[in-house]
C-alpha positions, 0 to 999 in steps of 0.5 A, a space after each residue: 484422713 487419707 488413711 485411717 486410726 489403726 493404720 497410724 501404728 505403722 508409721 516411723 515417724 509421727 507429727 502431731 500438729 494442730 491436736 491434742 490427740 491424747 485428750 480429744 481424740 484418745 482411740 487415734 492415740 491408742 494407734 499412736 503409742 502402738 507406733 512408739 511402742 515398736 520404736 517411732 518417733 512421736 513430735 508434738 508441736 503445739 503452743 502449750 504442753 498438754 497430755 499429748 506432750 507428756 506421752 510424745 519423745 519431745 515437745 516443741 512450743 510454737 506460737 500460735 498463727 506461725 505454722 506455715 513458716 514452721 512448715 516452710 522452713 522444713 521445705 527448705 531444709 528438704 530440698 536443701 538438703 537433698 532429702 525429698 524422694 527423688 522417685 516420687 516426686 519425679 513420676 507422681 507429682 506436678 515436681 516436672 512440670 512448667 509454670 506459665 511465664 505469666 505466673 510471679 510472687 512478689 513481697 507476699 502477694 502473686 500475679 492477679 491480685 486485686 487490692 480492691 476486692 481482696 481477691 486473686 484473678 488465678 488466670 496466670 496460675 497456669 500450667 504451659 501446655 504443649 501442642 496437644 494439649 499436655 502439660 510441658 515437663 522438664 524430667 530434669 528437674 532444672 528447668 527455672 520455670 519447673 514446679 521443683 525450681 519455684 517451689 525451691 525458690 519459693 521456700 529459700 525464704 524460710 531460714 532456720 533465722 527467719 523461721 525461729 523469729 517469726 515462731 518462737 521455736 529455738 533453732 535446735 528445736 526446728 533442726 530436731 523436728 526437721 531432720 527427724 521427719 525428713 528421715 522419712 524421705 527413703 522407700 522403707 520408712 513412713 511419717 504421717 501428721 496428725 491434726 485438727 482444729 488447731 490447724 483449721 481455725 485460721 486465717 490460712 487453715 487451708 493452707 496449714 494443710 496444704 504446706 504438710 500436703 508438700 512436705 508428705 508429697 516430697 518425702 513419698 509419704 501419701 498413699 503409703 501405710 503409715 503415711 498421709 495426712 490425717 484430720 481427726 475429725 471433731 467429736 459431733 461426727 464431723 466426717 460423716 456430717 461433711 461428707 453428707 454436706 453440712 459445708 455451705 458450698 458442697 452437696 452429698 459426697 462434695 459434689 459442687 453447690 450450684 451458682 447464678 450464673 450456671 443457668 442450666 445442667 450443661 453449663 454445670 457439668 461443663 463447669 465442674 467436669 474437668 478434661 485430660 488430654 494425657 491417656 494415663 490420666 484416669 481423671 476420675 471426675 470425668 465421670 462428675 455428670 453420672 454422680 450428679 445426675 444421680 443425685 437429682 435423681 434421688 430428690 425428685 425421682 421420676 419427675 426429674 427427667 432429661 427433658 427438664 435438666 433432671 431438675 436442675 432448675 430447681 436446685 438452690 442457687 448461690 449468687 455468684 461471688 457470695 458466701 453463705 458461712 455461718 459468719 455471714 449469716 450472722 452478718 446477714 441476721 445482724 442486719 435484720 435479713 434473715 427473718 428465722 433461724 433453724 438451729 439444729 444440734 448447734 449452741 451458735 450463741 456460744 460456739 461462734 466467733 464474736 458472740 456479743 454480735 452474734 447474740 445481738 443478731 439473734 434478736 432481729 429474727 422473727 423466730 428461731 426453732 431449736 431441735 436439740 437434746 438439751 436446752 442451751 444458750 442460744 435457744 434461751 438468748 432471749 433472757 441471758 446476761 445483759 438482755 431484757 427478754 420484753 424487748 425481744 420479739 423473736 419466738 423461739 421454739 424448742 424441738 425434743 431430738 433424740 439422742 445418739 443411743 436412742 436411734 439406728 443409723 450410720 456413723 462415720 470416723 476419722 478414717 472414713 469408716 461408716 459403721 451402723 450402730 443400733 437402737 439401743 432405748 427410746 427417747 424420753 417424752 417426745 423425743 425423735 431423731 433430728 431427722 424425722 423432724 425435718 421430713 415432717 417438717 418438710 411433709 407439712 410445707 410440701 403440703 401448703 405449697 400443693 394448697 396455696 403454691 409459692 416460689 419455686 413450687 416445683 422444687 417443693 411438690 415435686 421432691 420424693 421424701 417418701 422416708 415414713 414408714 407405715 407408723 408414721 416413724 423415719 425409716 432409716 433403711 430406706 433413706 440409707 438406700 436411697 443414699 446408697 443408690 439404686 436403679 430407677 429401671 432395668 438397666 445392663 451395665 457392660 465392663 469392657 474390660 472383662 468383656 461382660 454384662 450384669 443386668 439389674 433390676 429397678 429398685 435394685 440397689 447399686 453396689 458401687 458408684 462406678 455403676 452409676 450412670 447420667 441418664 437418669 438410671 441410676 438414684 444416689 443420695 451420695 456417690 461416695 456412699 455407693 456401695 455400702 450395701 451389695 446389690 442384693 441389700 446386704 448392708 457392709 456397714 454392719 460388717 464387723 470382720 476381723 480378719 487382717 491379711 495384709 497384717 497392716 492392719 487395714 481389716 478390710 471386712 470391718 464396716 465400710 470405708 469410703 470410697 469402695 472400702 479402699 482404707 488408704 486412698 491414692 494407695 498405688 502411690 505406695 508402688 514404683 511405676 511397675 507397681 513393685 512395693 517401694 517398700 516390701 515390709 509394709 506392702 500395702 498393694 502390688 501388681 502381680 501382671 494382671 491385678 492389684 493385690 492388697 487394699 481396694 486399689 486407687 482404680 483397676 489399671 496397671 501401672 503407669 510403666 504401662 504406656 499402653 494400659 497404665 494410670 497414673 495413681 492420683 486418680 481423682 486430680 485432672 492431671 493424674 499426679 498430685 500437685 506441689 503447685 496448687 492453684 485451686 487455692 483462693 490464696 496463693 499456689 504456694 502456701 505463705 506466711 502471714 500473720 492472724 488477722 490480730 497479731 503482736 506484731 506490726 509488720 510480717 517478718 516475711 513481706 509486707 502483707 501483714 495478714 492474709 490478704 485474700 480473706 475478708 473483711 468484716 466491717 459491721 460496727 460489731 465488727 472491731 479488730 486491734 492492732 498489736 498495742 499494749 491495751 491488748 498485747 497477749 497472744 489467745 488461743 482456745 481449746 476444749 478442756 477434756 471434762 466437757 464436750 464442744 460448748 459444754 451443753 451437753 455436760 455442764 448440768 452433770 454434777 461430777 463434770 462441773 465438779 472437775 471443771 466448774 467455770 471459764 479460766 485462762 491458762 497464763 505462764 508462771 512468768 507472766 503471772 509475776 509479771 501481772 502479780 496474778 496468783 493461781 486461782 485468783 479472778 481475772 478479767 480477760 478482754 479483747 477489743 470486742 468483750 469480755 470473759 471474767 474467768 478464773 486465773 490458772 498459773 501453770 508451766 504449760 505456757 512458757 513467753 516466745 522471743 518473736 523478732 527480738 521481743 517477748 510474747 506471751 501466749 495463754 489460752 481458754 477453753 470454749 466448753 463455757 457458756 451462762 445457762 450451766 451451771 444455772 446460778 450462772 457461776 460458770 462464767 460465759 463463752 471465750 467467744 466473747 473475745 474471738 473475731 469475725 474472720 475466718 480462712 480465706 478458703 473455707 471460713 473457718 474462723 480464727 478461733 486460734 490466735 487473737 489479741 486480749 489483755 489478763 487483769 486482776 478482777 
């Protein structure tokens, strides 16, 4: 969240798309309805009419895939209409600047594509520079070339006609959202988006978000209260756990996983340190090499020195070109190269796309360790359905984890709040927190390397995980600490701007990242953690202030907020460029002529009126302004238009790239895709049912959870039912080219048929709470990902778990 769940209350307007906030995220909801309370607009468009529907001002059914031409075509109406907040978009976004002459999009694809490797070469993604090295700005905004004009050209594609065609949605219905959410173009009204999974589990995820990124940037709606783009976060601490990076290509605080080809520290820092020539660009990143350094540092402590690179050498190393996703270590399982599997906290036999393969490949593994509170499908595949556990030769082992209320630590939510809970009870039996695991794990082959040596031994013996504490338990304070950041030696740090000098000791622990330094000075786990504890060891995640003095409802003294506790990031966006409130009643930072005063500021400097001393406010981006054309993206600049890898139609409406074609392509015999047929001729979408939790391990063996949803069914429209003569409640085999899932029918109003392109399209949907283990006379059914395929974003790999291809039959 670029702000956070209280500060939802202050916005005009409030988009809910890609969620079901009422149901999966209700403390985010309460802050909604205080919204509607004081008189917002709440939208929720989404394919099915849920509990969030019934508590917004109107529902609007879209159909699954089709949220960038939705999105699109209110960036049309946008710059059509002159709605777009002039002031902003002028001085805070790349609106003004020049796209290189070598830059073209044609028929769906932009310049560089390689059908050959589905893959863009970005080289003409370029911005023109001037003599020194500026980027070349047209303030008019007229200039062909400008960002402004081919972002507006971009978008004239996106007819209210083109748009309800390829969506489903009536025309009236898009010129409701529309009009409504571009009302927030103007200084004294905000609009804030709301999304989750339902966004992210495409095809095009990234770029979903990236279209509302362009919408809020045009409209002024970033950094102000009551505005941004906010994720809410998956239930299992998704915040916290990509933060501390869970994602395949990040490291603690998103620093960039190291590659092949970067064979020593200065080729990566020259990489992934980016340059500005402009003096009003703060570019933050700039100080990239003090955070990595730091964080080499806090692996391998004084043995990691300038001499060695700090360590370097001995950091994992992706090959260049390669993913390491969960669909691609299923893929690499499948074709016997991966030898054992830890599995922690996770059920992959029932939460991945295309179980049956994903199933089939745990049985080339040679062992498989679960660390998790309960039992579930993927620690026990070895005897599920169809399998006969004397041909399976993989060894799996159980580890007993704590659960949450039986451990100390930190937790982090939607709004980058980092709050420390306690210990509350002491885990069953043999129970221990999933962490302590690991560094006994860890301990045990720290020690065989020491005996026997091994590749890469260094990396090994020489890590400092000294977290036990003198009973043989983790000491979560230290590793805190350590992720906190502390000094490895006395160290004086000078701010010249105030003309003074703080002296810290070693061991002492670093109160924010801006002391963090690249010569091996300074340990830190995780920058963007860098201070939640006070030099002293006061630790402000156990803050529970309630004090509120800008009335925003910020509560600056109630835990710790990443970055610097600042709670609304790009905050100085929300000031003109003397640093005047755009909007006085919702003032959420101003400059008084020598400081900011309001939230923690995006950085200490004046505003960019300030030729002199001045920044401009999108700190963390090279080029200090945010970017309406994105080239950072694997898939295009601007966000387009294609259809999910399985799709009802043949052709998309909008070129003639049917699907997206920067993602890849799975090509194992497992690995099956259809086409729009009458074998398979319905749209599926999943969701979770508000009764269990993720794949329902968790709360399927609890009596009363079962009673309210004991098994798998599939949501179907009152039209399509006729249609099929399916009755409510009657057993149905739902099937996609990939498996199947006998599951109970559910005859509802929710689901109404789409007209896309002339045609009717209906759409059902299936929850993934569902698996074969619970309950245990195997009554329950088994998981929607049978029918789910192996495809993901393009930029991330997040599957596509959102749209897809089945057909509904009576059993």
């Amino acid at each position: 969240m670029t702000n956070h769940y209280c500060d939802l209350k202050n916005a005009d307007v409030i988009l809910i798309m890609g969620s079901n906030a009422a149901e999966h995220h209700p403390i985010a909801f309460k802050w909604i309805l205080r919204a509607k309370e004081k008189g917002a607009t709440i939208i929720h468009v989404d394919p099915r009419y849920t509990r969030t529907s019934a508590r917004c001002d109107f529902h609007v059914p879209l159909r699954s895939g089709t949220d960038i031409a939705f999105l699109g075509g209110m960036i049309n109406y946008i710059l059509e209409k002159d709605k777009y907040f002039k002031d902003y978009v002028l001085n805070y976004t790349n609106a003004s600047f020049i796209i290189g002459e070598d830059y073209s999009f044609n028929d769906g694809l932009f310049s560089g594509y390689d059908a050959q490797k589905r893959k863009y070469d970005k080289a003409t993604w370029v911005l023109e520079k001037d003599g020194s090295g500026l980027p070349k700005r047209d303030m008019t905004l007229s200039n062909p070339r400008s960002v402004f004009q081919m972002l507006k050209n971009h978008y004239s594609r996106y007819t209210l006609d083109k748009v309800s065609s390829i969506t489903g949605v009536s025309k009236e219905n898009l010129l409701k959202v529309y009009e409504i959410y571009s009302a927030t173009g103007v200084p004294d009204k905000a609009g804030t988006e709301c999304y989750a999974l339902g966004w992210t589990h495409h095809t095009v995820g990234s770029q979903n978000i990236r279209t509302m990124a362009i919408i809020q940037l045009l409209l002024g709606n970033m950094g102000i209260a009551g505005g941004g783009i906010n994720a809410l976060r998956g239930e299992p601490n998704v915040q916290g756990s990509t933060d501390h990076c869970i994602l395949y290509g990040n490291l603690p605080g998103y620093l960039k996983m190291p590659s092949a080809s970067l064979e020593s520290l200065d080729h990566y820092l020259e990489k992934y340190t980016p340059v500005s020539k402009d003096p009003q660009s703060a570019n933050y990143y700039s100080n990239y090499p003090k955070f990595f350094v730091s964080f080499l540092k806090s692996l391998w402590d004084d043995k990691a020195t300038k001499e060695n690179g700090f360590g370097y050498n001995w950091m994992p190393k992706m090959d260049d070109g390669k993913h390491y996703s969960t669909m691609h270590m299923v893929d690499a399982m499948y074709e016997g190269k991966v030898k054992g599997y830890f599995c922690v906290a996770a059920d992959t036999a029932v939460s991945t796309p295309n179980s049956n393969k994903v199933r089939k490949a745990m049985e080339n593994l040679d062992w498989l360790v679960g660390e998790n509170i309960f039992n579930n499908e993927t620690y026990e595949f070895w005897r599920g359905p169809g399998v006969d556990p004397k041909k399976i030769k993989t060894e799996c082992f159980l580890l007993p984890a704590s659960a949450t209320m039986e451990k100390e630590g930190s937790q982090s939510n939607s709004g980058r709040w980092v709050q420390w809970k306690y210990k509350a009870a002491d885990a069953p039996g043999d129970g221990i927190p999933v962490g302590e695991i690991e560094i006994k794990i860890m301990a045990a082959v720290k020690k065989l390397y020491e005996k026997e040596g091994g590749p890469n031994a260094e990396a090994i013996t020489n890590l400092k995980w000294d977290y036990l504490d003198s009973k043989g338990h983790m000491d979560v304070l230290k590793v805190s600490h350590q992720i906190n950041g502390r000094f490895t030696e006395d160290t004086v740090i000078e701010d010249k701007a105030k003309g003074t000098k703080t002296e810290f000791k070693k061991g002492q622990l670093v109160p924010t990242f801006g002391n963090l330094q690249a010569d091996g000075k300074t340990a830190c786990g995780n920058w963007i953690m860098s201070g939640s504890y006070t030099a002293d060891g006061i630790n402000k995640m156990q803050s529970r202030g309630k004090e509120d003095p800008t009335g925003l409802g910020l509560f600056p003294n109630w835990s710790f907020a990443w970055p610097v506790n600042r709670r609304i990031i790009y905050n100085r966006a929300s000031c003109d460029v003397n640093g005047k409130p755009y909007n006085p009643k919702r003032k959420l930072l101003e400059w008084k002529g020598d400081k900011w005063v309001g939230d923690v500021p995006d950085g200490p400097w004046p505003p960019m009126a300030d030729k002199e001393k001045g920044k401009y406010p999108f700190i963390m981006k090279q080029d200090g302004v945010a970017s309406l054309f994105g080239p950072g993206m694997v898939d295009g600049p601007f966000p387009e238009h294609y259809e999910p890898l399985e799709s009802p139609l043949t052709k998309n409406p909008m070129s003639s790239q049917l699907i997206n074609p920067a993602i890849e392509i799975f090509k194992g015999e497992m690995d099956k895709v259809a086409s729009a047929s009458e074998k398979f001729p319905y749209v599926c979408t999943t969701y979770s049912c508000t009764e269990h939790w993720c794949t329902g391990a968790l709360t399927r063996w609890q009596a009363w959870l079962l009673e309210m949803q004991p098994e798998l069914y599939v949501e179907i429209s009152e039209q399509l039912a006729k249609e099929k003569g399916i009755q409510n409640g009657a057993r149905v085999k739902v099937s996609s080219v990939r498996g199947e899932a006998p599951c109970v029918a559910m005859v509802t109003k929710r689901f109404k048929p789409f007209t896309v392109e002339g045609k009717t399209v209906h759409q059902v949907g299936m929850p993934f709470n569902y698996g074969w283990l619970f309950p245990e006379d195997g009554s329950g059914g088994d998981s929607t990902n049978m029918l789910t395929p192996t495809a993901g974003c393009a930029n991330t790999f997040c599957p596509e778990y959102k749209a897809f291809m089945v057909n509904v039959e009576k059993a």
